[in-house]
C-alpha positions in Angstrom: 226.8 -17.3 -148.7 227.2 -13.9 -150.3 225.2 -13.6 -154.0 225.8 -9.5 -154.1 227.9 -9.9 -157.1 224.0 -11.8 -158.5 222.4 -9.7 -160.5 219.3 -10.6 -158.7 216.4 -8.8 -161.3 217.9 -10.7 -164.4 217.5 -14.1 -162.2 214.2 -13.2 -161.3 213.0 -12.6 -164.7 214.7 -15.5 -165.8 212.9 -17.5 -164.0 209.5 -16.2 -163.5 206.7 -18.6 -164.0 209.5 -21.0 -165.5 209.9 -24.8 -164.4 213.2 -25.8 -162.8 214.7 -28.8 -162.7 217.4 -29.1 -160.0 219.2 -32.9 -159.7 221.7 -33.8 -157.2 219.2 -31.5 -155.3 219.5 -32.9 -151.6 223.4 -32.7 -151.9 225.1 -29.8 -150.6 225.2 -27.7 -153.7 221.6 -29.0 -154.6 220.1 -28.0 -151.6 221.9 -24.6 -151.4 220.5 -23.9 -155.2 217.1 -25.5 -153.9 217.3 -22.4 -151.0 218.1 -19.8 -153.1 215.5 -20.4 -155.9 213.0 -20.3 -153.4 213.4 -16.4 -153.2 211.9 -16.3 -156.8 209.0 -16.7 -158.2 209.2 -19.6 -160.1 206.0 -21.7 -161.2 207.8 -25.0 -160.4 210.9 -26.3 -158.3 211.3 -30.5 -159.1 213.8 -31.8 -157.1 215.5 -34.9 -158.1 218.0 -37.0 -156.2 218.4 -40.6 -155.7 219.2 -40.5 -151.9 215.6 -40.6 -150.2 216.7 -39.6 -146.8 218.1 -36.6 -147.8 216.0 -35.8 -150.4 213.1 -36.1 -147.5 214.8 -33.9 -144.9 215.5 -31.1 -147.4 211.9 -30.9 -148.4 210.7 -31.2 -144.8 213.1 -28.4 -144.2 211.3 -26.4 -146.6 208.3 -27.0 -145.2 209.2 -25.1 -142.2 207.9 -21.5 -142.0 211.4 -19.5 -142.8 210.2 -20.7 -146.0 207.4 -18.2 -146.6 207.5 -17.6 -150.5 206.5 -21.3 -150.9 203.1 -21.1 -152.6 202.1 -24.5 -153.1 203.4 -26.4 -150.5 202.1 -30.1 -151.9 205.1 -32.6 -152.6 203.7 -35.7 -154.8 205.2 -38.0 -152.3 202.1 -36.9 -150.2 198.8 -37.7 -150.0 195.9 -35.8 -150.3 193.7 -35.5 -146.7 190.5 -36.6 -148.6 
């Protein structure tokens, strides 16, 4: 997708250190939003959606390392290693 028209500096201080909320967020349009918030530096991305797959696939997708401005990568579906 192309986002030049975005005025990508008002986003980012939009939402810098702010808590999102994004439902729907393993459809299509969800997951794309999900993507493209990860390039800022928001304090918290909650995803919502009431298909698990999915939901489970996007967020191992974001686990992967093209992902690299993820700075808490903990889900609370997951449990701690202690």
């Amino acid at each position: 997708m192309n986002f030049n028209w975005v005025n990508k500096e008002g986003v980012a201080a939009e939402l810098k250190d702010a808590v999102v909320l994004v439902t729907g967020a393993a459809c299509s349009v969800g997951s794309g939003i999900v993507r493209l918030l990860m390039d800022f530096k928001c304090k918290q991305v909650i995803l919502l959606d009431q298909a698990e797959l999915p939901l489970s696939e996007l967020q191992k997708d974001l686990l992967q390392p093209h992902f690299p401005t993820l700075q808490d990568r903990s889900f609370p579906s997951q449990k701690s290693p202690n």
